[in-house]
C-alpha positions in Angstrom: 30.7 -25.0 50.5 31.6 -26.1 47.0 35.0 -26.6 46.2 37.4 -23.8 44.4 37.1 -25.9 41.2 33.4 -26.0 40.8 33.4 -22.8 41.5 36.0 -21.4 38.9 33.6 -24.2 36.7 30.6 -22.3 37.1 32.5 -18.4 36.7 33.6 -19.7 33.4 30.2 -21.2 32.1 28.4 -18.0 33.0 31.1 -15.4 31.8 30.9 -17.9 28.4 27.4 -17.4 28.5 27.4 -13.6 29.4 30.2 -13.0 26.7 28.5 -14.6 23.9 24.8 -12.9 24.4 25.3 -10.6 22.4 26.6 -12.6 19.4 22.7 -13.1 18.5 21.8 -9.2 17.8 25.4 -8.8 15.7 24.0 -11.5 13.4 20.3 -10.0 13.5 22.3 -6.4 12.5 24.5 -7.9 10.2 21.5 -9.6 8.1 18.5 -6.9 8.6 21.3 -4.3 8.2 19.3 -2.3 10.0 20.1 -0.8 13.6 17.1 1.6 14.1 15.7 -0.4 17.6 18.8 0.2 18.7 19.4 3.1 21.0 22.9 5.0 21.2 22.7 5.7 24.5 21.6 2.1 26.0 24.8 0.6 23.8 27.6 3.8 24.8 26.0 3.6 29.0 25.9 -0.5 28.7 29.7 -0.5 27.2 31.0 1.9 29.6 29.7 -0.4 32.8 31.9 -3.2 30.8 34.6 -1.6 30.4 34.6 -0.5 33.8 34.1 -4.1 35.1 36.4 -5.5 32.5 39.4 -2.9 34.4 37.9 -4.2 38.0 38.2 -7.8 37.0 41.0 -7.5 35.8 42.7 -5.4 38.8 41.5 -8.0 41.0 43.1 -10.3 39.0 40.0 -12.5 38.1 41.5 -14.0 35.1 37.9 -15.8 34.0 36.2 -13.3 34.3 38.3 -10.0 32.9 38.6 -12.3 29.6 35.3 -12.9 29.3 33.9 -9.6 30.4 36.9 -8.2 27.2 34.9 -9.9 24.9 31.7 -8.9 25.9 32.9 -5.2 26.0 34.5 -5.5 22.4 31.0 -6.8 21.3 29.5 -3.9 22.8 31.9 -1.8 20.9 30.8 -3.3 17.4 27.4 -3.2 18.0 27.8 1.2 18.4 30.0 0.9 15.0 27.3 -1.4 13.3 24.7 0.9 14.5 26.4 4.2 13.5 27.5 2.5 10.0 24.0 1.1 9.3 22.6 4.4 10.4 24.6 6.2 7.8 25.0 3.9 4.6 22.9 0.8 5.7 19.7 0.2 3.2 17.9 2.6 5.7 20.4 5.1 6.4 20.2 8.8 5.7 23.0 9.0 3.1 20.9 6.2 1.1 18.2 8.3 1.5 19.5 11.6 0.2 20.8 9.6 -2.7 17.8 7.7 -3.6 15.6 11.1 -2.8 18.2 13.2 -5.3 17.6 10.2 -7.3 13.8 10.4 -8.0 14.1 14.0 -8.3 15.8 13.7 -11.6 14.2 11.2 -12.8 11.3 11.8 -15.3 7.7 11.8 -14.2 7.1 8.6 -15.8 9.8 7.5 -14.0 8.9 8.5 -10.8 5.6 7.1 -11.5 7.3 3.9 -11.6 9.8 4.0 -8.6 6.6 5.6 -6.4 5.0 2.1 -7.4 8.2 0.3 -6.6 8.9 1.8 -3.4 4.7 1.0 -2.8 5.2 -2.7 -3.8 2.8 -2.5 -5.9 3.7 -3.5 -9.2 3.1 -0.7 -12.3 0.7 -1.4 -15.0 1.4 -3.6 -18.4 3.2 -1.4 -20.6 4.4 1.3 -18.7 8.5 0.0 -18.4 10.9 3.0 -17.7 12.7 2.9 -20.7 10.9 1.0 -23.3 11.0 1.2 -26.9 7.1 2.1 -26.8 4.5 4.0 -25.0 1.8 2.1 -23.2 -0.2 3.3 -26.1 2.3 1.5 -28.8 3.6 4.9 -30.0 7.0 5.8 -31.0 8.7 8.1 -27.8 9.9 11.4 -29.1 13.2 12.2 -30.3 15.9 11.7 -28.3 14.0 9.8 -25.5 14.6 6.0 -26.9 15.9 4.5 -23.7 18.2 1.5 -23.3 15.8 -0.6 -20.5 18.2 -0.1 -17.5 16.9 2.9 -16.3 19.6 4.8 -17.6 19.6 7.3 -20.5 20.7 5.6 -24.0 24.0 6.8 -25.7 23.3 10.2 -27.1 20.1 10.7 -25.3 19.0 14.3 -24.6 16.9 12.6 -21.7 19.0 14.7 -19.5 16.8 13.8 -16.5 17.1 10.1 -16.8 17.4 7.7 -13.6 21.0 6.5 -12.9 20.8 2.4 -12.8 22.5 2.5 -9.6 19.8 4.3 -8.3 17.3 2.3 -9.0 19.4 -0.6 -7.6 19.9 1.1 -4.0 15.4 1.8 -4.2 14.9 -1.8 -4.8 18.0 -2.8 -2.2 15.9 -0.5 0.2 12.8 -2.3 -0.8 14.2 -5.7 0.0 15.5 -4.5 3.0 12.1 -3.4 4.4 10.4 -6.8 2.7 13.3 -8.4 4.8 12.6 -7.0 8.3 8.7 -7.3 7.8 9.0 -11.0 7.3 11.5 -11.6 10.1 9.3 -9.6 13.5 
């Protein structure tokens, strides 16, 4: 029988190791801020059964092993926060979505020609910037419709359907986002 030390020895090493596991998908969340693998009811049933064995341990007065199941537990509990925060206002999230979706339906058709091709990847054709000076054909835009080049309406524009720039930002932050999780499964 091993003695009381090696024993408390390898408690510690393994509630170390148990408390710490899932430091790995925080990071993955925190970078891809994405959480849509993630399933709410694996990460509320999963916390619960720590917390629950966090209260045991520490009723029993297992001092290694209540710490270390407290920080495994308040792990758990950021990973249903990341996942309900990056769910909601992450790159992917619905409120991004109803914003960038209100977005291209104001913007202009050539406009939306353009973010359709940016939200493709595929890159629009020579001449055909939202907000240039000049048609692709070199003509002069109507009246009123001289834009500035940051996807926004110039001063005293009566382009009242123009694309905020902001918008246009949050479509390519989406964009990246998607580039992003492609590239690291």
């Amino acid at each position: 029988m091993p003695s009381q030390t090696v024993i408390n020895i390898l408690g510690i090493i393994g509630g170390v190791v148990l408390a710490i596991c899932q430091a790995p998908q925080l990071i993955k969340l925190w970078r891809t801020k994405s959480a849509a693998d993630l399933s709410y009811a694996y990460l509320i049933l999963y916390t619960i059964g720590l917390l629950f064995i966090t209260v045991y341990l520490y009723l029993e007065k297992a001092t290694v092993g209540w710490i270390c199941e407290s920080i495994e537990t308040a792990c758990g509990f950021a990973l249903i926060l990341f996942k309900f925060y990056y769910d909601t206002y992450g790159p992917l999230g619905s409120r991004t979505k109803r914003r960038a979706e209100a977005a291209v339906a104001a913007a202009s058709a050539s406009q939306k020609s353009l973010l359709a091709a940016e939200l493709s990847g595929h890159k629009p054709p020579p001449g055909s910037h939202a907000g240039s000076e000049k048609g692709s054909d070199g003509s002069e835009p109507a009246a009123g419709h001289v834009g500035n080049g940051s996807g926004a309406a110039a001063p005293g524009s009566t382009h009242a359907a123009a694309l905020p720039a902001a918008a246009g930002h949050q479509l390519r932050e989406r964009r990246r986002s998607h580039e992003s999780l492609a590239v690291s499964v």
